[in-house]
N, C-alpha and C positions, 0 to 999 in steps of 0.2 A: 414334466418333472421339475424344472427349472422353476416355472409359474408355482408348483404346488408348493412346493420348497420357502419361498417369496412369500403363499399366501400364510402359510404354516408361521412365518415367522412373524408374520404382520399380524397374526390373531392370537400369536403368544405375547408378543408384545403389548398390544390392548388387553391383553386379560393381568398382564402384568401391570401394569399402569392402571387398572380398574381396581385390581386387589389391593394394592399399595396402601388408598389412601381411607379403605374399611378397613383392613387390616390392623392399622396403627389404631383408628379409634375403637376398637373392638379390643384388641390387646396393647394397653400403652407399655406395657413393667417387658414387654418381649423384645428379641432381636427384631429391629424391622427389616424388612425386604430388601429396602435398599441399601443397609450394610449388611447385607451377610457376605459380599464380597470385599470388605473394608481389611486390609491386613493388618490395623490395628488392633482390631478386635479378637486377630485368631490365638492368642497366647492368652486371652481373659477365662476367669473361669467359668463366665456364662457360654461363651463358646463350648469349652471342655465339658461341661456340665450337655449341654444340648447334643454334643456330639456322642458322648459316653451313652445317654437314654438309649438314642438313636442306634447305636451298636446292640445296647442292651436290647432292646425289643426286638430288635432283626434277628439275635440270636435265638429268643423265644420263638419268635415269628419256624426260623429254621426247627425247630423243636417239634412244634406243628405240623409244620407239613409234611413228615413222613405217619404222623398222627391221622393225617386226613387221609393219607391216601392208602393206607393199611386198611380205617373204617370204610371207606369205597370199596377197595377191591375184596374186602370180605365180606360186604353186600351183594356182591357178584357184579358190579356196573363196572364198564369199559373206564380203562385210565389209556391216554395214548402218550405215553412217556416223552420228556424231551431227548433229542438228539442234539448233538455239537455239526452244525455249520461251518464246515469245511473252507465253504469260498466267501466268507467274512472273515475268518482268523488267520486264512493264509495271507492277509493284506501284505506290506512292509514293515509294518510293526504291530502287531496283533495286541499290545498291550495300552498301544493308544486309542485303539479301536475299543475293544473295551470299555477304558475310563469314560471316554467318549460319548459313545454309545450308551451306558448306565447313566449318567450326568442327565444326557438329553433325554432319555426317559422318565428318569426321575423328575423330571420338572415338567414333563408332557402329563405324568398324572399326578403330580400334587396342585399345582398349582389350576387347573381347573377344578377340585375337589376343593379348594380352599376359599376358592369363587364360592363354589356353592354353598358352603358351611358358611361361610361370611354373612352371605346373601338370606342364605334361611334362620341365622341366628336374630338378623336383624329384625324380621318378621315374628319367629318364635319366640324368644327371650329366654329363653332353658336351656342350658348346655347338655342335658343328659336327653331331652327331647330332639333337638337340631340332630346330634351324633347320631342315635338311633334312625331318624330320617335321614342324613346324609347315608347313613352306610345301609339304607333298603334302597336306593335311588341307584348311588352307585353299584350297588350287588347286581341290578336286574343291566344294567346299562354294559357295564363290565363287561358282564358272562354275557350278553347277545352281541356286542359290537367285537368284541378280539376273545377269540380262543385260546387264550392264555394256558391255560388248563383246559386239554380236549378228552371232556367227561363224556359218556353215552346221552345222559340224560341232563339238560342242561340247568335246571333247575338245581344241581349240586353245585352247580361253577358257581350258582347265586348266594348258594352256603357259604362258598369261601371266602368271595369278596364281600361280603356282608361280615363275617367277620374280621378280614384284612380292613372293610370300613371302619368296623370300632375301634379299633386299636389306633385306626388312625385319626380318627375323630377323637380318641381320649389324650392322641399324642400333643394334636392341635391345639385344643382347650387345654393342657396343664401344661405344656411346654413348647410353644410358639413353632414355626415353620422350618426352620433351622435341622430339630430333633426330626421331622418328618420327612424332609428329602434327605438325610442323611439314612433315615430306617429303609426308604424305598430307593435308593442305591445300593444298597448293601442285599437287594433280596432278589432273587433270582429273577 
């Protein structure tokens, strides 16, 4: 666990260090990566501006998903609801664990997503083509690698995150990386 922990962080780190330096020449006018922890920056309105999107879409994002899972279970397909985890919250401070915990997620799925949106824009040259391919790659990769949503039929899990792709691939291309780990913090 020690070792995987180690390797986790050694190939976030490379992927962070790979994305860095596509990223700025692919979006120049954007927050780059390596200030978005700058406290200079967090009182600018590009900040505020990127954080508010990021609120806003997640709040949509929330708007939906009681959307989807109404059209599922009136289809008749299995939903297996989440439950609250008990022996994560009873830590010593459950509210650290948390931030935490969404923080480190939040960057465990944007920032390989951003790999790849980077990586196929460079090849593609279409921002409405790349997106559309990023969010059918990540939809099928998604729903077979973690059971995020445990649908009966799996090929629905690929609806969702296929959609959850576009929104985050439009978040991407109009509004830089900042607006995107801030949406996928804020979502369950």
């Amino acid at each position: 666990s020690f070792t995987n922990n180690i390797w986790g962080a050694f190939t976030f780190l490379f992927l962070f260090a790979a994305c860095e330096k596509l990223y700025r020449k692919t979006f120049p006018n954007f927050i780059s990566i390596k200030n978005l922890f700058n406290p200079k920056g967090y009182t600018s309105k590009r900040y505020s501006n990127n954080y508010t999107i990021g609120i806003v879409f997640a709040c949509c994002t929330f708007a939906f998903i009681p959307i989807f899972y109404f059209a599922v279970q009136s289809s008749g397909n299995y939903i297996a609801y989440d439950y609250l985890d008990l022996s994560f919250m009873l830590t010593s401070s459950p509210w650290l664990y948390l931030f935490f915990s969404g923080l480190g997620d939040s960057f465990n799925i944007v920032i390989p997503y951003v790999l790849l949106a980077l990586l196929l824009h460079l090849f593609i040259r279409s921002k409405s083509t790349t997106i559309i391919v990023v969010a059918i790659i990540t939809g099928f990769c998604s729903s077979s690698i973690s059971n995020i949503i445990d649908i009966d039929p799996i090929f629905i899990n690929t609806i969702y995150f296929f959609i959850i792709g576009l929104i985050s691939g439009y978040m991407l291309f109009n509004h830089g990386i900042l607006s995107l780990l801030v949406y996928h913090f804020c979502l369950p």
